[in-house]
N, C-alpha and C positions, 0 to 999 in steps of 0.2 A: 387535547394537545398531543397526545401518544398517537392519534390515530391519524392528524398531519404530518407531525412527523414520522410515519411510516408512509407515508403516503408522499411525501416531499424527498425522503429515502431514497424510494422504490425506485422512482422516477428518474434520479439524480443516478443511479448504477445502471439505470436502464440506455439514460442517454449517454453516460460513458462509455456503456459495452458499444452504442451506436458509432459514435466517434472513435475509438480504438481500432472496430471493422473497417466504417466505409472512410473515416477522415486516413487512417495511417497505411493501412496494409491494402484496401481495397476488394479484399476477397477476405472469404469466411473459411477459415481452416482450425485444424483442432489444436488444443496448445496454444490457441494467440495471446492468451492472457500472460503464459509466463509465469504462475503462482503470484501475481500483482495480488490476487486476492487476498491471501496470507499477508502478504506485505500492507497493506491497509489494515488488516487487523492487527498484525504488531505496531504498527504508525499509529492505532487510536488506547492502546495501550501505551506506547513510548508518551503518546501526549498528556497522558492521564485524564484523558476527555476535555482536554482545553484546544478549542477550533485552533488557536493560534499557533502553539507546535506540534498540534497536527499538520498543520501547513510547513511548518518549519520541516519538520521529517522530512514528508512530501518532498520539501524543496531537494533534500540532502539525499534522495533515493533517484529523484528525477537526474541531480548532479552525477553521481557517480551514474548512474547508468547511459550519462551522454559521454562523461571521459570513459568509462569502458571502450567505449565505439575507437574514438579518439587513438586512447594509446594501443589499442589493435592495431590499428590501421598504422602509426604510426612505427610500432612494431614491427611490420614487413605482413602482415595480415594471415594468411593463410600458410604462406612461407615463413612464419617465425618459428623461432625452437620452443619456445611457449602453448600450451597448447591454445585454442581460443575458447575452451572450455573456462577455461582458468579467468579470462576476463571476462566474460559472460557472466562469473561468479561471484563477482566483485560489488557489484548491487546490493545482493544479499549479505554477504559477507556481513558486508558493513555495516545494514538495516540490526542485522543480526547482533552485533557488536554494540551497537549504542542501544538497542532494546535492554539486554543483557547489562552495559555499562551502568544505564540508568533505573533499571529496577533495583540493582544493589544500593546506588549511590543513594535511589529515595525506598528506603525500606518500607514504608507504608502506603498504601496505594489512595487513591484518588476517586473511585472508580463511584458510578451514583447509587445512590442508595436504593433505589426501584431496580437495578440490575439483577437480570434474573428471576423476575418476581413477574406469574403471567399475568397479563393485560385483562381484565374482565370490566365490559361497560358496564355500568352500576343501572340497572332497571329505573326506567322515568314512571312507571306504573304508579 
């Protein structure tokens, strides 16, 4: 089971980094991730390893990072006295706040019991 699910993993990051390149940006340059990656791994800790608000995160990370764009732009964009560093920021910020909010709030973690512990196939010999 551990060796499809690395294998169904693999795949599934593989075809996102696909889709991130050739679906959004169209060219491969460096930085295109953005520290996404981070944010995924706070996202399966905020979820406490339940698919369902890990989606939920997800949702609230994809959200804030479309009104970023938003009140930028709505802002006066490049010409605001805000810098746009500062809304670029706002993603994380947040990701960051409700990681934080919600590890206190659930003081004991969730996390599965084989975490951590290496993979060794047991000999069919």
């Amino acid at each position: 089971m551990r060796w499809y699910s690395l294998l169904l993993c693999g795949g599934l990051a593989g075809l996102g980094g696909a889709v991130l390149i050739i679906g959004q940006v169209g060219v491969y340059g460096a930085n295109v991730t953005a520290g996404r990656g981070w944010v995924a791994i706070a996202l399966v800790i905020f979820g406490r390893w339940n698919p369902l608000l890990i989606a939920a995160g997800a949702l609230l990370f994809g959200f804030t990072d479309a009104l970023q764009l938003r009140i930028q732009a709505a802002g006066g964009g490049i010409n605001s006295s805000v810098p746009y560093e500062v809304f670029q920021a706002l993603p994380y910020v947040v990701t960051l706040s409700v990681m934080v909010a919600a590890t206190v709030w659930m003081r004991n973690t969730a996390q599965p019991s084989a975490l951590g512990i290496p993979f060794r196939k047991e000999s069919t010999e």
